[in-house]
N, C-alpha and C positions, 0 to 999 in steps of 0.2 A: 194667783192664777193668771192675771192678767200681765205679769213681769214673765214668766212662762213663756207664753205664747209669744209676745213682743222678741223676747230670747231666742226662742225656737226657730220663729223666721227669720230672725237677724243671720243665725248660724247659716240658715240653708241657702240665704243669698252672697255669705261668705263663700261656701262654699261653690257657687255658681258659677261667681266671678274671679275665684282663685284656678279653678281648674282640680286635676286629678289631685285627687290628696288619699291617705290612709284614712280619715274619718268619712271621705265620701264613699269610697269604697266596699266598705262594710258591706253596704246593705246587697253588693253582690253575689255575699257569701253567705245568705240566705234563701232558703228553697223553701215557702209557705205549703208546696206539693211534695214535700217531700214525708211519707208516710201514711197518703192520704188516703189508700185502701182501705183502710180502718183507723178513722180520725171519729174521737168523740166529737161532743157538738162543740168545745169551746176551740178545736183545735184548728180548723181551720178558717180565720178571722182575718185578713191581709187587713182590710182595711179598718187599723183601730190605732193607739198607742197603748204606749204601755201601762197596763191595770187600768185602761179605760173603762167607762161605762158603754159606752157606743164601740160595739165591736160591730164591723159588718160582714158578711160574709155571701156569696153565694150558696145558693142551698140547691141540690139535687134533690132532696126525698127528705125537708124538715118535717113536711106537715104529715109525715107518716109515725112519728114519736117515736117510742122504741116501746115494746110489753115493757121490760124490765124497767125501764127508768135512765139507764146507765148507758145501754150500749151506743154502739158505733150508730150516729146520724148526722146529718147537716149535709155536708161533701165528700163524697166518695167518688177518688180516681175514676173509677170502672163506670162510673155513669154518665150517660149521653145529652144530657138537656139540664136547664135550672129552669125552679119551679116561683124563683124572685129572690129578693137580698133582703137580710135578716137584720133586725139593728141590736138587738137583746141576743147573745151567746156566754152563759152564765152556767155555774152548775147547776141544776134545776130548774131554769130560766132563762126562758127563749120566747122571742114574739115580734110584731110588727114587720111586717113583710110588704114589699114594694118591688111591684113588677113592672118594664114598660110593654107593648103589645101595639100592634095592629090587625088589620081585618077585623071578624067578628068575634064580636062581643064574648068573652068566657070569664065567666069568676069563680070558678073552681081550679085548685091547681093544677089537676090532672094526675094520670099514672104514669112511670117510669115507661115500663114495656107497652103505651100504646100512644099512640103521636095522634094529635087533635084533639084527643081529650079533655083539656084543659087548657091553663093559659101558658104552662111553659115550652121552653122551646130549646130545641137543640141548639150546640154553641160550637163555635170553631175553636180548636184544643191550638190551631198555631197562634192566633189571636191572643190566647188569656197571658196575663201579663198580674202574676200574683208576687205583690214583694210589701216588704214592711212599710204599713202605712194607705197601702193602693193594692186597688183589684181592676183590672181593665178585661172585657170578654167581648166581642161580636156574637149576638144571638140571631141565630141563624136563619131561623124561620121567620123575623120579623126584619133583617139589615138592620137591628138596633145596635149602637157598640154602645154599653154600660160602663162606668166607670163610677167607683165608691172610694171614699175616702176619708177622716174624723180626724174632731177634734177629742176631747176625755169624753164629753158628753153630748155631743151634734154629729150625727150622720148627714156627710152631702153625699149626692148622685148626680152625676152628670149624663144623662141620654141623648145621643145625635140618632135623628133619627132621619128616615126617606121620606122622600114626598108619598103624603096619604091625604085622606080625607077620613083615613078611621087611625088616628095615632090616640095613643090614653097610658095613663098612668093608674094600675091598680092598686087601688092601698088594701092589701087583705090584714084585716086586723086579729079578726075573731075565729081564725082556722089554728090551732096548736103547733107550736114553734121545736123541733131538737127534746128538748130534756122537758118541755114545762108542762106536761099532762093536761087535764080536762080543761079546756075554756069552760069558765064560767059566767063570764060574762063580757060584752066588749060593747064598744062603742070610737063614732068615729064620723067629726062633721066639718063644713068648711063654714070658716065663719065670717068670711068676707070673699073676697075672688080668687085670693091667691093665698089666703092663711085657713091652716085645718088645725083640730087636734083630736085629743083621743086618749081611749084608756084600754087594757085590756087586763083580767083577773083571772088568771089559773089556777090549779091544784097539781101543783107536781105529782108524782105517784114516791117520793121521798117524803114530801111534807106528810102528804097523807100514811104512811106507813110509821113516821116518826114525832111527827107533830100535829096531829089528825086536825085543831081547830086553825091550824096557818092557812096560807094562801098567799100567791105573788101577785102583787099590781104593781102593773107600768102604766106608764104615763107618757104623753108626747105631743108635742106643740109645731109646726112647721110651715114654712113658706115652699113656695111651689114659682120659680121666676117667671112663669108665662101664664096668663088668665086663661083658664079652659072655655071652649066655645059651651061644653054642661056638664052637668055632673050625675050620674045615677049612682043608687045606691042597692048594696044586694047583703040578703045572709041567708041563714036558711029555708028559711020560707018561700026565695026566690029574690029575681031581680025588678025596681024599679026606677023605670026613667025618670030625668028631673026630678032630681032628689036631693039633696044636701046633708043626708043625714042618715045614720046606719045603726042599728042598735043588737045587741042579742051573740047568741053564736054563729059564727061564720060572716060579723057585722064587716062590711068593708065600702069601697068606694069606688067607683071609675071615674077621670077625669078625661073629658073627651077632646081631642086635637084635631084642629087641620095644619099638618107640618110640611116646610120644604123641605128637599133634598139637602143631608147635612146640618138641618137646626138643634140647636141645641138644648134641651129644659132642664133646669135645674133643680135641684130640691136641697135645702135644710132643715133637720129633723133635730127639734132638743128633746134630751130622755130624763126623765125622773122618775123616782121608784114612789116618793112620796105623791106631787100632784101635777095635776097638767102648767099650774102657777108656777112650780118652779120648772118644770121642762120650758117654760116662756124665759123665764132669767137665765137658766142654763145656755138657751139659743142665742139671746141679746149678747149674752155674757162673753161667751166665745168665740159667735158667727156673724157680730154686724161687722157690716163692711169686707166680710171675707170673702173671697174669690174660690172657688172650687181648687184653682191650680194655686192658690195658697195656703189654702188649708191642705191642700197632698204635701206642696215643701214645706211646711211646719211638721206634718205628721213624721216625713222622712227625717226630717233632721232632729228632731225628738229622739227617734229611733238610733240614728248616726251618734247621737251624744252618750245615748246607756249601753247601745251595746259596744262605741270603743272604750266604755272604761276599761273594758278589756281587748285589749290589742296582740292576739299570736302571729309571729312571724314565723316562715318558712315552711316546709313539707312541702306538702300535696294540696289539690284544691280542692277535693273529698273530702281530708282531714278538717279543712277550713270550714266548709257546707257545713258537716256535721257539728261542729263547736258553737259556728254563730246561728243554725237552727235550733239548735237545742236552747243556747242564750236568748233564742226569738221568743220559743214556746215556753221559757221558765219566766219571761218578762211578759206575757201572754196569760196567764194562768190562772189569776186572778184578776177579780177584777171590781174596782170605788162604784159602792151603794150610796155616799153622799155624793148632795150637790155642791155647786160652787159656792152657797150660802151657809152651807154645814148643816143642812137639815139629811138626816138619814130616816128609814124605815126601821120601827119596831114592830115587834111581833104583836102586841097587843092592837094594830091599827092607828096606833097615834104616833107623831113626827117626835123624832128623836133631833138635839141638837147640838153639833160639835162642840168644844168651846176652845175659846179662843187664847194663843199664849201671850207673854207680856208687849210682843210687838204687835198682837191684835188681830194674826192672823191665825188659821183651824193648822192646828199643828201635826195633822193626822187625817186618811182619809179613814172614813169607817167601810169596809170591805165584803163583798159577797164572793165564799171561797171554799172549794171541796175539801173533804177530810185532811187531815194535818199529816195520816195515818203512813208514813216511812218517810216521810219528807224530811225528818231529819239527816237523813242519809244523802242529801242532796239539797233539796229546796231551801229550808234557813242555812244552810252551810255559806250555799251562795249570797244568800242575803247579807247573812254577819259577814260574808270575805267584801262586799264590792255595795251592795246596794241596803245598807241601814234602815232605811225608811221604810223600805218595803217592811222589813221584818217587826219596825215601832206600829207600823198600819195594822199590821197583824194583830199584833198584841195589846193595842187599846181596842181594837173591836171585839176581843174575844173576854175584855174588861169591862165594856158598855154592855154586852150580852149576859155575860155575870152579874153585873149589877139590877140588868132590866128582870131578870131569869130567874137567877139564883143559881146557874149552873154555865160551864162554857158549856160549847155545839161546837160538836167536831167538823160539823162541815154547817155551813152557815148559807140560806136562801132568801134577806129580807130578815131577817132576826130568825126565823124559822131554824130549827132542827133538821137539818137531813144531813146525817151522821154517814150513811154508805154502809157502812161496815160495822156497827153497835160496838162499837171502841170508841177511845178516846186517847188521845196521845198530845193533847194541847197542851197541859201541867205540862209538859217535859220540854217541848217547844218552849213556850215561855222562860222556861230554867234556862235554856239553853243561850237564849237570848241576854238573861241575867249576867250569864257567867262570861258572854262574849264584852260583855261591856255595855249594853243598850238598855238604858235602866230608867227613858227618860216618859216614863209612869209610873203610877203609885205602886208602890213597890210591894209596900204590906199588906194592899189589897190584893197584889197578886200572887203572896204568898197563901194567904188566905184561901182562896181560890185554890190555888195547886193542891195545899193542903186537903180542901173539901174534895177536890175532883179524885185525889190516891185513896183517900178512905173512908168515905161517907156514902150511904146506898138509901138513907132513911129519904123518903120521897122524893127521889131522883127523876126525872123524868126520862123516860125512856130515850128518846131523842141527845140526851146527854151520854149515852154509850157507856159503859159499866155497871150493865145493870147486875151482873156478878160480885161488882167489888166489895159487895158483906161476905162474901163464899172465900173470895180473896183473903183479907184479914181474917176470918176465923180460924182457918185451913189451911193460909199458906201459902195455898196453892187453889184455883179454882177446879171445882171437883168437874168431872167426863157426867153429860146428861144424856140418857139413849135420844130423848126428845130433841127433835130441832129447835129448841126454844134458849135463850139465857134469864136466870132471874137470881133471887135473893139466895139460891142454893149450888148455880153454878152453870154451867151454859156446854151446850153441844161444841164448842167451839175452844173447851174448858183449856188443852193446853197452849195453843195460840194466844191464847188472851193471858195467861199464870206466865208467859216467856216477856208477853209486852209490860205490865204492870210492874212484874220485877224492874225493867229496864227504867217504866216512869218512875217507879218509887225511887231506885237510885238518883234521878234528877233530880224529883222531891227533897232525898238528902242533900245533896252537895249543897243545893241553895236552903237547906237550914242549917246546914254548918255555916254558910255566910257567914247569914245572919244571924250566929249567935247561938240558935237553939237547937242545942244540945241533946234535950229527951228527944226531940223530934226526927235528926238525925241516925241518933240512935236506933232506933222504932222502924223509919222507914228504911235503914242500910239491910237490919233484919228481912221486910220483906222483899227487899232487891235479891236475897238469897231465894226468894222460891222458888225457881228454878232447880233447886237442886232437889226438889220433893218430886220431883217428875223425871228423874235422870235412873232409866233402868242400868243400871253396872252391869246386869249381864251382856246386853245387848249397845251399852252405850251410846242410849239412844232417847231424847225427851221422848217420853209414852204418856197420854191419859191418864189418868186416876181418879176411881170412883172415893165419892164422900168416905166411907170404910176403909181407905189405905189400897187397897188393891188394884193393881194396873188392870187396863182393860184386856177384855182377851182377843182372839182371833186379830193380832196387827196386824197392818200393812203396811213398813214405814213411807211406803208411795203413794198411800193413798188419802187424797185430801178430803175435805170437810167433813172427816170425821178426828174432832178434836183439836181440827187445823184448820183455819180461815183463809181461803186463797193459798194452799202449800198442804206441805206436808212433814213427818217426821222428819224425815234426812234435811230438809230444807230450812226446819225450826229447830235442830239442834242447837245452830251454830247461832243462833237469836238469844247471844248472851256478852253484847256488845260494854256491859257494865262491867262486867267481868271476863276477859277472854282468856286472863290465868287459872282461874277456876275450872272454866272448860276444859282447857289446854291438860289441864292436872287432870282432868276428873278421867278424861279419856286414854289418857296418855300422849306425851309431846310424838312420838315417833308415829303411832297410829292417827293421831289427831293430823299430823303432815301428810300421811300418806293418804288417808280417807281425804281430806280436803283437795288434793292434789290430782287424786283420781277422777274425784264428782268432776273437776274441771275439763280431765281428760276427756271425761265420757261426754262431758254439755256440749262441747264443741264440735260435737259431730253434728248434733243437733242445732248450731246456732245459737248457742249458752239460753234457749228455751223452748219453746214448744216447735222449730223447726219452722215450715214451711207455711203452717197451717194458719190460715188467718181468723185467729178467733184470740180476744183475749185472755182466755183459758187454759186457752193451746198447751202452755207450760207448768201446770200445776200439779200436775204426777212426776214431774222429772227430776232429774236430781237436785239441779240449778235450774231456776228459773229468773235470766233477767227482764222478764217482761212483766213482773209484779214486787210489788213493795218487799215479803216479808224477810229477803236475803239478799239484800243490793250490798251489805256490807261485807259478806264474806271474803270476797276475793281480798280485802285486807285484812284480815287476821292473820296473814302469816308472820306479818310486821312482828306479832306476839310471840311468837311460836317459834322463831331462831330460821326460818327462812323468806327476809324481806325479800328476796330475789322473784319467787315465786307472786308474790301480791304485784312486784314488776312486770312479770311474763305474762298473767293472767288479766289483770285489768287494760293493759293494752291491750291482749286480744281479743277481749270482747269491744273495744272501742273499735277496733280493726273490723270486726266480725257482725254482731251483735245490731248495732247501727248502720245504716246503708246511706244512699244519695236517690234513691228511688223513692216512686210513690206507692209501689207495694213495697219494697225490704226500707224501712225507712227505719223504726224504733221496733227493731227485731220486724215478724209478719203480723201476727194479731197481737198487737202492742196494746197493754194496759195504759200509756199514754197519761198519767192522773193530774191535768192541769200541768204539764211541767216538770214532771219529776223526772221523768227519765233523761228529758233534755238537760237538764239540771247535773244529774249523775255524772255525764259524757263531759259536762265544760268542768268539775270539780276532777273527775280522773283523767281529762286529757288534758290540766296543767299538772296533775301530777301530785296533790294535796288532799287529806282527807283525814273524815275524824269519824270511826264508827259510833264513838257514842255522843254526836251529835253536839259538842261543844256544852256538855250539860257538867264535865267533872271541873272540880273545885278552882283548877288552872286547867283548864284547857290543852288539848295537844293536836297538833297536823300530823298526822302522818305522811311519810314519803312516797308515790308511785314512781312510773317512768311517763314522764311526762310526752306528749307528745309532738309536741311544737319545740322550735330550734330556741326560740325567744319567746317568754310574753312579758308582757308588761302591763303589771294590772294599778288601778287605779284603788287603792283603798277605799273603806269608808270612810277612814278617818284623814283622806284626802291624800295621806302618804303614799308611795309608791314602793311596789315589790316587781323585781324583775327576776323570773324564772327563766334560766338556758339551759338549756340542754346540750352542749358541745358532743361532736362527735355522735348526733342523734341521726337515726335512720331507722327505717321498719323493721333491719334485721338488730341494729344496738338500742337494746330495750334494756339491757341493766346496767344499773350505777356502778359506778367502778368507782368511783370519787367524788365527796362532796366539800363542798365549801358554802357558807353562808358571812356574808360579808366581810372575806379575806379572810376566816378563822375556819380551819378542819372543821367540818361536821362527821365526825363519825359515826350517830346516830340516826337508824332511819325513822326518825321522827323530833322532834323539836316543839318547845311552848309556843301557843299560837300568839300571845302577849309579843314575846321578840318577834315574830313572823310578821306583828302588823305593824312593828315599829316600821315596819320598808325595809329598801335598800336588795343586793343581792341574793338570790339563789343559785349556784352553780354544780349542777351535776353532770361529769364525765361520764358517757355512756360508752358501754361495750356491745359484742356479740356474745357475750359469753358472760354467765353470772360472777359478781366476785363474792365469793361466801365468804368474806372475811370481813367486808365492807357492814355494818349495821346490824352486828350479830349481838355484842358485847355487854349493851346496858339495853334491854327491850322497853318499850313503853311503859310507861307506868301504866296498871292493870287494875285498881284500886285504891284513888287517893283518900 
């Protein structure tokens, strides 16, 4: 950790003293506001790095939660005021808020629509200054200008503040943060003049729905650089002066100042999920001797180092926003539940702890992370293409969780279950990771695992998602329940989940042909076919099906959550990425082109999803929806289907479309945004590379897009270099006319990801006009 850091700032005073460079540059072509009209809670976080624990963020309206759990909170464009800076933005898990104020006294945060309320304050929109690493605002009603900044696990703050004789720092501990539901309890004291700590314990409304005996605690230990003249302390019962000490719901702190004009106070904050002990090491560890304006050039040049592994040259400076945005918020996404000592949080309340590899150091961090659930179509792709570690992070914590559990957790809060969506798709992730090459964990155990997660339902805990999958195995297919309920006989959601399963269980197989086993293989390649138990011939259409054989009646194929989880019929047809000859056949290649070809037509009027409408939902009846997981990989199926030109013309336009450079048209209007994925999607398709069945088959394959950068040049995981061109590239020449890969013809549009990561050249000739002759011949392999 500490070689890191030393690194990090070494880089950012390289580049100080060098001047302009391409690695400094980067962080230009990031826009943290872009999208922000409906940003979940983790999404808008400037000041953090990458898969930090300390993400910070301004919050407009956190301490309002959401009913659901899920939707759009923290910061939102359209709002006027911040109500304080967040240091927890996690799925589930949000807390610890710090406001600065003058005049009179308030410790309540107040309401959006009425000014005085509370303690927040409106803010100057030419002022804010949100970029990787740094959040800078003037708040308006007090002449304070904030500035946040981190290291993995230390929130600083820096406030200059006006001449007063009523300046203070509020610490609101125990009001509820974004995602993390009911305070249960907090606490929060100064333990000398300048050093506080504190804890605070929620009930998300996920854990509770998924893992009813969980609960998230944070922890936090901090210096404050200037001695307050006193300190009162307030929660619900009310406020008291000369206090030092806060306990209960709504527990917090004021810190009282007489400041000059322009003084500056500063704060270091260390976080731990385990105890306020290691939030103290975490702080030591990271933040002695750190300066606020060093800790910002570490965090920036952290930033500078991961996101040029990937370096595109040329276009537009839209096309750039959008590439190195989307790279911001897929390296944003998640985010390290251990400390710099390797102790992590389990779910039983006792310290879990890393261990250590033969150089001595934690070879992994262990991670708090939303559902897995489409992130193959995007999020590991990117991982296995450029960033390894991330995706090793992944996959020993959802092995620690297995082990502590007995089950993986599709979406993970503190060891806690909050699944999202009562699916699972983690066994397939994992395969996928196998088969990319990243193997450096117990391998058997994680077979094991995948194994239990495809076909075992005998005391499953809800929270583990498939609570179907006995209905699955017996049937084939999981059976249509009129009940909105899933259990051992089959789930209201029955075909959405019979289209996902197939796709795991094929992952399942390919990684037991690995390794060898053969019955197992066998077994699972079988139910990768269930999909076909649900393909009405007459209509050509995945439909429902009751336990007794018979489709449901009265369809609608546009109408969602009925049999369809976030989507619909038309939408979960084409949800047979294991097999897209199968489809291609089942339907017919000529009607399968033309219907695929049309949806696209018709999404495009509409902005390939729910249109204008800012609601995550927006696009769930439509034909195409890319504003949610269950069909990102459509637009390349043509690749299968004897027209790659088409997956050309299409996937650019929605990159063209689809994504904006604004804070409302950011990730479509009401963007599902799921940690990163969509961001994710946009840097895999606008180099131009992609694998719909998530790098889970036996050799691996890329498919080809139209890429949309003149040049990239990506940095491998495996350290070697691939350079993607596009010659002759422009908004209107989107198709391949000609390829080359390291001076030899490609005439296939698609190639083993194996040769792809050896490096070296990609060269595609781009036209205005499709060459159907180019990548027709030998189609992807459809079924290793």
């Amino acid at each position: 950790m500490k070689t890191v850091i030393r690194s990090g700032f070494a880089i950012a005073l390289f580049l100080l003293s060098a001047g302009r460079s391409t690695a400094q540059d980067v962080l230009q072509y990031v826009d943290p506001n872009i999208g922000t009209a409906h940003s979940r809670w983790f999404f808008y976080t400037p000041a953090a790095v990458p898969y930090g624990m300390a993400k910070l963020a301004p919050s407009t309206n956190g301490h309002y939660g959401n009913p659901s759990g899920w939707e759009a909170v923290g910061y939102d464009t359209r709002h006027n005021s911040i109500e304080g800076f967040v240091h927890f933005h996690e799925w589930q898990v949000g807390g610890v808020s710090v406001m600065p104020a003058t005049g009179e006294l308030r410790t309540k945060p107040g309401e959006l629509d009425k000014a005085g309320s509370g303690y927040r304050s409106n803010f100057d929109r030419k002022s804010e200054v949100g970029q990787p690493g740094y959040y800078k605002v003037l708040l308006t009603d007090y002449n304070i200008t904030a500035e946040i900044t981190a290291t993995k696990h230390v929130g600083f703050h820096r406030y200059t503040f006006p001449k007063s004789e009523q300046s203070r720092l509020i610490f609101d501990i125990g009001t509820q943060q974004g995602e993390s539901g009911e305070v249960r309890d907090a606490g929060v004291k100064m333990i000398d003049a300048t050093h506080f700590e504190g804890y605070v314990i929620t009930y998300p409304k996920y854990v509770r729905k998924y893992d009813l005996a969980g609960q998230v605690k944070m922890f936090f230990y901090g210096e404050v650089s200037k001695k307050p003249q006193s300190v009162g302390s307030f929660n619900t019962a009310g406020n008291q002066a000369n206090s030092n000490e806060a306990k209960g719901k709504g527990a917090g702190l004021n810190l009282e100042y007489n400041t000059q004009a322009g003084e500056q106070i500063e704060l270091k904050i260390g976080l731990s999920f385990t105890s306020i002990a290691n939030a103290k090491i975490n702080l030591a560890t990271e933040a002695t001797g750190l300066t606020f304006e060093k800790a910002k050039l570490q965090a920036q040049a952290t930033w500078r180092n991961e996101l040029g592994k990937i370096n595109v040259q040329g276009t537009d400076r839209d096309s750039k926003l959008k590439f190195y945005t989307g790279l911001f918020h897929a390296l944003l996404g998640r985010g390290t539940a251990s400390d710099v000592n390797g102790s992590y949080p389990r779910h039983d309340g006792t310290i879990g702890q890393l261990p250590k590899d033969k150089n001595g150091r934690f070879s992994y961090d262990f991670y708090n992370t939303d559902a897995i659930w489409g992130a193959y179509w995007n999020l590991t792709q990117l991982w296995a293409l450029s960033y390894p570690q991330h995706y090793t992070n992944y996959v020993q914590t959802e092995l620690a969780i297995y082990k502590e559990r007995g089950w993986f957790g599709d979406g993970i809060a503190n060891s806690n279950f909050v699944s999202g969506v009562g699916t699972n798709m983690v066994g397939l992730a994992i395969a996928g990771a196998y088969q990319s090459g990243i193997r450096d964990y117990d391998v058997a155990l994680a077979y094991k695992a995948i194994r239990a997660n495809e076909l075992d339902g005998k005391d499953r805990k809800e929270g583990s998602g498939k609570m179907d999958v006995e209905a699955f195995v017996k049937h084939g297919y999981s059976p249509f329940l009129d009940a909105d309920k899933t259990n051992e006989t089959g789930s209201h959601f029955s075909a959405s989940h019979t289209m996902e399963y197939s796709f795991s269980t094929f992952a399942a197989a390919q990684m037991a042909k690995s390794l060898g086993k053969t019955d197992d293989y066998q077994s699972f390649m079988k139910y990768s076919n269930g999909w076909q138990q649900l393909f009405d011939k007459e209509q050509k259409l995945i439909r429902p099906k009751y336990a007794d054989g018979t489709f449901i009646d009265k369809f609608d194929p546009t109408e969602p959550w009925r049999g369809f989880q976030e989507g619909n019929a038309i939408q979960y047809t084409f949800f047979v990425p294991q097999n897209p000859k199968g489809l291609i056949d089942a339907i017919g290649k000529d009607q399968f082109n033309k219907r695929l070809d049309d949806i696209f037509t018709t999404s495009q009027k509409n902005g390939f999803g729910g249109g204008k409408t800012i609601d995550a939902f927006a696009g769930i009846k439509s034909l195409y929806n890319h504003g949610n997981q269950p069909n990102l990989q459509a637009s390349w199926m043509f690749n299968f289907s004897g027209k790659p030109w088409l997956t050309q013309k299409w996937t650019r336009a929605i990159c063209d479309e689809f994504y904006g450079v604004e804070p409302i048209h950011g990730y479509g209007y009401g963007q599902d945004e799921d940690q990163g994925q969509l961001g994710s999607w946009y840097v895999m398709a606008a180099l131009g590379i992609f694998d719909v069945k998530g790098f889970t088959d036996l050799r691996p394959i890329v498919e080809l897009g139209s890429p949309m950068f003149n040049k990239a040049i990506i940095t491998l995981g495996n350290k070697k270099q691939l350079v993607i061109e596009a010659k002759n590239n422009s908004k209107e020449n989107v198709y391949i006319q000609r390829a080359t890969f390291n001076g030899k013809p490609l005439n296939n549009c698609w190639l083993y990801r194996d040769e792809l990561m050896k490096g070296g050249a990609l060269v595609l000739t781009m036209g205005s006009q499709p060459n159907t002759a180019w990548g027709v011949k030998t189609p992807p392999p459809s079924v290793q």
